[in-house]
C-alpha positions as MATLAB code, in Angstrom:
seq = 'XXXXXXXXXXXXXXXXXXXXXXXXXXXXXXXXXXXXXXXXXXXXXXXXXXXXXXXXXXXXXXXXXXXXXXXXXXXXXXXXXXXXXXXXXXXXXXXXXXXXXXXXXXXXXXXXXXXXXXXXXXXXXXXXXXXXXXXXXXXXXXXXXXXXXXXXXXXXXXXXXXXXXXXXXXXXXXXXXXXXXXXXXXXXXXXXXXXXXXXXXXXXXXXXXXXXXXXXXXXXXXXXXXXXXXXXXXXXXXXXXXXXXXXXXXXXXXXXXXXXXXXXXXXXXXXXXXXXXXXXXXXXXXXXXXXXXXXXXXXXXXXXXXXXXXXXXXXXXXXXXXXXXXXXXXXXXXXXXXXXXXXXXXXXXXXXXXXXXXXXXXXXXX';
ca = [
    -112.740   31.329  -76.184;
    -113.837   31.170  -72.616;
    -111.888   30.099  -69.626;
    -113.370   26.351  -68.149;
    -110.282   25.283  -66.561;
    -112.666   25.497  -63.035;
    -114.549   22.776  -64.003;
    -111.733   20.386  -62.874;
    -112.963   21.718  -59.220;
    -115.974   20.110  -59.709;
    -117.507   16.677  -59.353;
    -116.100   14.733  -62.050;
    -119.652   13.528  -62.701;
    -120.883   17.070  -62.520;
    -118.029   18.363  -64.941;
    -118.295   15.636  -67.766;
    -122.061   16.643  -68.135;
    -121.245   20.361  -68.071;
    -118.536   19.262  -70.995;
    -120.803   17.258  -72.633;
    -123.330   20.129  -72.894;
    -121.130   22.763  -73.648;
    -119.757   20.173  -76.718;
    -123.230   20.355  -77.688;
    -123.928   24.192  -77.387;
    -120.835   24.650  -79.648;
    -122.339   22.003  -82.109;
    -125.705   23.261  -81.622;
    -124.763   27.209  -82.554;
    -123.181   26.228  -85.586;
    -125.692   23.706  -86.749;
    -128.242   26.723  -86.510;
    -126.452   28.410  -88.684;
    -124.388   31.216  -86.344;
    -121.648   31.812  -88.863;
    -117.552   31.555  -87.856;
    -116.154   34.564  -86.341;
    -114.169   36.301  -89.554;
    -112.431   40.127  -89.679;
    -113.971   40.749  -92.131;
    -118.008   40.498  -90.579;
    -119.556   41.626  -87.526;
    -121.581   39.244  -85.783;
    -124.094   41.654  -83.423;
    -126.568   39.970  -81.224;
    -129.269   41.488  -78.205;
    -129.983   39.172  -75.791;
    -133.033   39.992  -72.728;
    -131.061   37.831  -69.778;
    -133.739   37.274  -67.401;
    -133.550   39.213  -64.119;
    -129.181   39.025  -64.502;
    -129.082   38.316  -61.609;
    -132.239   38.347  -59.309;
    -131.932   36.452  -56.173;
    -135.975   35.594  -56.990;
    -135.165   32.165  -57.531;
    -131.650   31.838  -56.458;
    -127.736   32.918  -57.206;
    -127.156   31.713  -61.238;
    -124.847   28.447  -61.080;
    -121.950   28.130  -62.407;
    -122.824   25.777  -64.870;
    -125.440   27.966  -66.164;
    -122.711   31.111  -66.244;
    -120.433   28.478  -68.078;
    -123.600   28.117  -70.746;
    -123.997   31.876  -71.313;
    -120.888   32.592  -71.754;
    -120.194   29.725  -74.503;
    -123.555   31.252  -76.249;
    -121.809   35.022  -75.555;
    -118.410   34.305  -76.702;
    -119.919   33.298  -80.381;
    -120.745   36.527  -81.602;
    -118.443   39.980  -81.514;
    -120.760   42.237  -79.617;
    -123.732   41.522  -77.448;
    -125.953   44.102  -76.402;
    -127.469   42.622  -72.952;
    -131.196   44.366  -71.136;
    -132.030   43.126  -67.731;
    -128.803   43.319  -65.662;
    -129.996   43.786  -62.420;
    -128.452   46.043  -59.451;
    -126.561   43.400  -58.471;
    -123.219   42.655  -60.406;
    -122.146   39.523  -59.224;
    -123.360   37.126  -62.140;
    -122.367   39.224  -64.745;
    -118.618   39.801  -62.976;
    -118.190   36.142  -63.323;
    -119.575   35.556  -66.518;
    -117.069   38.229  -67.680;
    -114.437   36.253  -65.845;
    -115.423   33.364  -67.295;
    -115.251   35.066  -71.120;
    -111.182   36.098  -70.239;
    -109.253   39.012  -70.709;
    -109.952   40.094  -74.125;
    -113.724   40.745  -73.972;
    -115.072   44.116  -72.568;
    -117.839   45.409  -70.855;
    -119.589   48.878  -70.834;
    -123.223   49.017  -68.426;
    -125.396   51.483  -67.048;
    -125.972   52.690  -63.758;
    -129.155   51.487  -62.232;
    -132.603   52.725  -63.315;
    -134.315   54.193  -60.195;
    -138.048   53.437  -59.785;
    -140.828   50.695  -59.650;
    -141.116   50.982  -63.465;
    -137.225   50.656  -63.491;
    -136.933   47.162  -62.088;
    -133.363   47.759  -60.666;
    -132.230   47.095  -64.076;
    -128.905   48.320  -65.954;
    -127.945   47.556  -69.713;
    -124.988   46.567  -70.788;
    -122.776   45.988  -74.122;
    -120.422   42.663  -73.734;
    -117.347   42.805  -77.009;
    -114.611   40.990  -78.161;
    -111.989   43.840  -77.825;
    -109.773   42.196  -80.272;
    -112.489   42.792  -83.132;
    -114.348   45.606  -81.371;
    -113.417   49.195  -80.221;
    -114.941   51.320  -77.770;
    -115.557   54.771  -79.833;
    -115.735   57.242  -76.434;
    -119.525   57.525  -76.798;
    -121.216   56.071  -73.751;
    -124.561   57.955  -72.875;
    -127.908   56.977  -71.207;
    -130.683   58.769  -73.481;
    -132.390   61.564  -71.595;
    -135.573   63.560  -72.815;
    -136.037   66.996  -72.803;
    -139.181   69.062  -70.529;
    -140.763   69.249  -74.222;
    -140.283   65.283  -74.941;
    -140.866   64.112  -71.604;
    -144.356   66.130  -71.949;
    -145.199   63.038  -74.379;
    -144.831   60.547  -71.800;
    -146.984   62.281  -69.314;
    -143.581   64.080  -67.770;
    -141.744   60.897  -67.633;
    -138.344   59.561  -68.959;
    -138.934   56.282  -70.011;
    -139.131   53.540  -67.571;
    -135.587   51.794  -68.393;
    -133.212   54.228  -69.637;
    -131.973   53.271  -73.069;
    -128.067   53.091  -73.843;
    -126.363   54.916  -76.345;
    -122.277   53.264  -77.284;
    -120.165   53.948  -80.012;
    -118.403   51.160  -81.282;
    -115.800   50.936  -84.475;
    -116.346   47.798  -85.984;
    -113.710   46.915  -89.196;
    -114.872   50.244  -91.822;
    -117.733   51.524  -89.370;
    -118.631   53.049  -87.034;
    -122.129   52.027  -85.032;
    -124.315   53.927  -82.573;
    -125.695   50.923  -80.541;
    -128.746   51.755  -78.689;
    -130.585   49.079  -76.056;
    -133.751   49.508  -75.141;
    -136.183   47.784  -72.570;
    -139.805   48.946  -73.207;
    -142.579   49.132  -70.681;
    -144.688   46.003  -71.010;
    -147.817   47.784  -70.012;
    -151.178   46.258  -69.361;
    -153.004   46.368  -72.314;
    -152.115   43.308  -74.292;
    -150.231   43.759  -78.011;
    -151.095   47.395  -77.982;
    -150.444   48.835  -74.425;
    -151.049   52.671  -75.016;
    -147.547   53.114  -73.054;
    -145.542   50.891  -74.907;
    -146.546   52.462  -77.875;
    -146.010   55.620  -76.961;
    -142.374   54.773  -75.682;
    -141.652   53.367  -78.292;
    -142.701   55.971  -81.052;
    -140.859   58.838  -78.506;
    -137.941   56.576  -78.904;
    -137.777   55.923  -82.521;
    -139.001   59.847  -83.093;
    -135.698   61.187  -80.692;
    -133.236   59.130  -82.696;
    -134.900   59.985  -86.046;
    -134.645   63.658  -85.210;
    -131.172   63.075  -84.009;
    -130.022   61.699  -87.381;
    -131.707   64.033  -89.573;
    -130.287   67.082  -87.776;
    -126.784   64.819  -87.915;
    -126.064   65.912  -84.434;
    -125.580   61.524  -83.485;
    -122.159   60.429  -82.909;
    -122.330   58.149  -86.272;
    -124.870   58.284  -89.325;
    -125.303   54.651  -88.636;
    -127.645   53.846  -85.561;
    -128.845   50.572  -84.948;
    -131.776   50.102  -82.157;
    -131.840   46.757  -80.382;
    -133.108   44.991  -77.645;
    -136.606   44.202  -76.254;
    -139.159   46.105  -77.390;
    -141.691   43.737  -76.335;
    -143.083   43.888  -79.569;
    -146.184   40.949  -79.542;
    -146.156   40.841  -83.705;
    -145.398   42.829  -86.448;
    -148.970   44.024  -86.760;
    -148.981   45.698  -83.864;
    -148.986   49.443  -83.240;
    -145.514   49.447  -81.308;
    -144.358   47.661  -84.413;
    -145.345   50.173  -86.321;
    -143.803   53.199  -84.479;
    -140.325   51.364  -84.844;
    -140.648   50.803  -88.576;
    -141.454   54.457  -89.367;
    -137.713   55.266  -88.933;
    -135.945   52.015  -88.978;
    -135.695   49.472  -91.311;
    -135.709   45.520  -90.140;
    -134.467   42.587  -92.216;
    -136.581   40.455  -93.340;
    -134.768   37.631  -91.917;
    -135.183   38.921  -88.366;
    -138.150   40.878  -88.078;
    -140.825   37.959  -88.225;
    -138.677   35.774  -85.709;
    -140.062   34.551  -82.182;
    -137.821   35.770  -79.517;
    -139.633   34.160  -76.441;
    -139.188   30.751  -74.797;
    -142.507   30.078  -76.494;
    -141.724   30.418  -79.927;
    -144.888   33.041  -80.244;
    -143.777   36.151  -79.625;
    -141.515   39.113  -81.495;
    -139.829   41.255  -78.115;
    -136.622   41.393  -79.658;
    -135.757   42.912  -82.831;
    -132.643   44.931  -84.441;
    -133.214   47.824  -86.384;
    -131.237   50.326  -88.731;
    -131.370   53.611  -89.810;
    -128.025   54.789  -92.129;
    -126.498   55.734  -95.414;
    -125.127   52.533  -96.043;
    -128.251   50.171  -95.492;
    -127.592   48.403  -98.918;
    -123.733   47.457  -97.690;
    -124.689   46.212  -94.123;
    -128.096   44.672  -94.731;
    -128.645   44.957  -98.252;
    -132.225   46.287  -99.708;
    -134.346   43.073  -99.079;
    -132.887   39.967  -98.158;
    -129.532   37.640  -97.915;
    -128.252   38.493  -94.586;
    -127.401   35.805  -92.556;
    -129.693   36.710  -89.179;
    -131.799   34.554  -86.810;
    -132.357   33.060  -83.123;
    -131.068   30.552  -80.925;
    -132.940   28.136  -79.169;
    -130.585   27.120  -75.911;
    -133.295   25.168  -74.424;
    -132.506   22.251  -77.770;
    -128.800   21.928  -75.990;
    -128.774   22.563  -71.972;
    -131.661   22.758  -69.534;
    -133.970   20.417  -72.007;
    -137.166   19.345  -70.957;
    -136.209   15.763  -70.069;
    -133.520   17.158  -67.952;
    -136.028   18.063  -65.185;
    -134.628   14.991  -63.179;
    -131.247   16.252  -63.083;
    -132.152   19.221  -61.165;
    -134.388   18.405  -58.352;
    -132.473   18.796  -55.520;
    -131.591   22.280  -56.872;
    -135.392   23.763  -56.788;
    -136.199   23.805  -53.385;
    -139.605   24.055  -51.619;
    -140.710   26.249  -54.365;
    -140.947   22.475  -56.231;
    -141.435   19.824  -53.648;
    -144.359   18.714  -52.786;
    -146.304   20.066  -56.308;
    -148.221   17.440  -58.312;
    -145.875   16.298  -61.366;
    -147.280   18.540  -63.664;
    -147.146   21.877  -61.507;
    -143.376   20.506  -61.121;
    -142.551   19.928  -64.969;
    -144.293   23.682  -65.195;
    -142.087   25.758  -62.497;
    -138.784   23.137  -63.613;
    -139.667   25.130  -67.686;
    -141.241   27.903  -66.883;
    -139.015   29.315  -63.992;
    -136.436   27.427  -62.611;
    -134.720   27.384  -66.230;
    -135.492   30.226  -66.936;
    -134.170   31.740  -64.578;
    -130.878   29.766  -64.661;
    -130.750   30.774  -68.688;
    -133.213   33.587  -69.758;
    -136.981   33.575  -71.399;
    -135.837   35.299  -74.741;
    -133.608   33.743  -77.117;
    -130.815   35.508  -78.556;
    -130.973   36.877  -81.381;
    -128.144   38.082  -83.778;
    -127.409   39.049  -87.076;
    -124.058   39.325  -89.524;
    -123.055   42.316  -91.082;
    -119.938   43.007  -93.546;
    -117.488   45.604  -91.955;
    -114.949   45.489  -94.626;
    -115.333   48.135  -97.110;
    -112.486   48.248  -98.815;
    -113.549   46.704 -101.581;
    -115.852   48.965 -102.385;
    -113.785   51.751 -101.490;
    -111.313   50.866 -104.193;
    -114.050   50.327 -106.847;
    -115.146   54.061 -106.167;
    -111.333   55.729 -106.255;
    -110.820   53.103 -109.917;
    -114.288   53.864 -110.982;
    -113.988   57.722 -110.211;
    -117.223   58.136 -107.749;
    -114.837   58.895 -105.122;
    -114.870   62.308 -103.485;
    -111.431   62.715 -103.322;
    -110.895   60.711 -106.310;
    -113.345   63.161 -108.239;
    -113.321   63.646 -112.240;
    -115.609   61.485 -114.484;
    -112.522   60.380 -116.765;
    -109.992   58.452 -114.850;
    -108.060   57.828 -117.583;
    -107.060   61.431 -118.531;
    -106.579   61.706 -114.467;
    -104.011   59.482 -114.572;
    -102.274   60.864 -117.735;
    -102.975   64.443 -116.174;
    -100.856   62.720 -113.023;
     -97.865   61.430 -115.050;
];
């Protein structure tokens, strides 16, 4: 539950429409069908925060911190790419979230390609538990050979996390965009190094948990493309996410969470009936007929444009920029076990349990 008690500092025309929105967000995420928090589910999300935050077009406001944090504080663990250099905005969105949430975030990635960008893992601590795994993925002379004797651009970010019966190796990724369209020849290629190292990884069981899932933007245009591809050679998608716009536009699939472990059929089940998707902010705050509200807040970079170069930077970049240009998107998973733990020990498939007669176990006990 985040903190608003600042909004009492503010204009009380200014804070009633914050409240009013936030009302609305709150409505809006369950209406979409973002399930209730509950012990006995994980709700895991990635979320691309534009440029978090780039002073390109201006310091985040508070009301839009206020916003992210209402959409942040809905799910259990967040995995979050483009946190810039700069940790102002995302010190007082933490702030804003209270005490019992947590964050874990990279150091900076160094170079053009890098962007000055960090990622970071945001998590209800009362639900979620830091495992002691915290590692930014580095290639070896032999790998790095693959990518022309690079790393890759953004350094992805390796946590462990306990999560009710689990344990998860979380790993967020920001792939190159590239130049050439769906199939940029370095995209690809980061992506199938990427997908290849964890796959390796796993099969050699030297990963901190059998159960890795890879998140975050892979700036994947569609499902028939070759970076596509790479990912789903060693990671299975749900259904229910993998054909899902991520982008402002509605026409693109960046984002995507992927699997790879033993118990696929318990988290995400073989084909279908997770509960998964992406939410549209832009239906709740920052709408398009809102434009009016925030003139006086856009600067030079908007006065003096014709009305429709002003509608275009007011939803193209000023709100973008206040919220993000990918949607998040999240998915629920069952954490609690037990159930099935108990059918296996009653049952006899247990391997402690063992025997394929429980019965003349239990009269062998007695």
């Amino acid at each position: 539950m985040p903190y608003y008690t600042d909004l009492n500092k503010l204009n009380p025309g200014v804070s009633s429409h914050i409240a009013e929105r936030l009302l609305s967000l709150k409505k809006g995420l369950i209406d979409s069908g973002v399930p209730k928090k509950s012990f006995h589910k994980l709700l895991l999300a990635t979320w691309n925060i534009r440029e978090f935050d780039s002073p390109s077009f201006g310091r985040r406001t508070d009301e839009s911190i206020y916003y992210i944090a209402e959409i942040i504080s809905h799910f259990d663990l967040v995995a979050i790419q483009e946190v810039r250099d700069d940790l102002d905005g995302l010190r007082r969105l933490m702030d804003v979230l209270g005490k019992n949430w947590k964050v874990i975030f990279t150091d900076v990635t160094e170079g053009r390609a890098g962007n000055k960008e960090r990622m970071a893992y945001i998590f209800d601590a009362r639900k979620i538990e830091f495992g002691g795994l915290a590692s930014e993925l580095v290639l070896s002379p032999e790998k790095k050979s693959e990518l022309s004797g690079h790393q890759w651009a953004r350094t992805p970010f390796a946590v462990g996390f306990h999560a009710g019966w689990y344990r998860f190796m979380l790993v967020s990724a920001h792939l190159i965009y590239g130049k050439s369209g769906a199939n940029s020849p370095e995209r690809v290629k980061e992506m199938k190094v990427l997908s290849d190292f964890l796959a390796e990884r796993s099969e050699k069981q030297t990963t901190w948990s059998d159960t890795i899932v890879l998140l975050g933007d892979f700036n994947i245009f569609n499902t028939e493309t070759k970076t596509f591809e790479a990912l789903a050679e060693n990671f299975m998608i749900p259904d229910e996410i993998m054909t899902l716009p991520s982008n402002i536009k509605g026409n693109r699939h960046f984002d995507q969470i992927a699997f790879r472990t033993p118990y696929l059929n318990e988290l995400v089940g073989s084909k279908s009936g997770v509960k998964a998707g992406v939410f549209n902010f832009f239906d709740y705050v920052f709408k398009e007929d809102d434009e009016p509200l925030y003139e006086n807040m856009m600067g030079e970079k908007y006065e003096g444009k014709s009305e429709k170069a002003k509608s275009t930077y007011y939803k193209t970049y000023f709100r973008t920029h206040q919220m993000s240009d990918h949607l998040p998107m999240w998915i629920e998973l069952p954490v609690d076990r037990s159930h099935n733990f108990l059918e296996d020990i009653q049952s006899g498939k247990s391997e402690r349990g063992g025997g394929k007669n429980p019965n003349e176990q239990i009269r062998n006990a007695f």
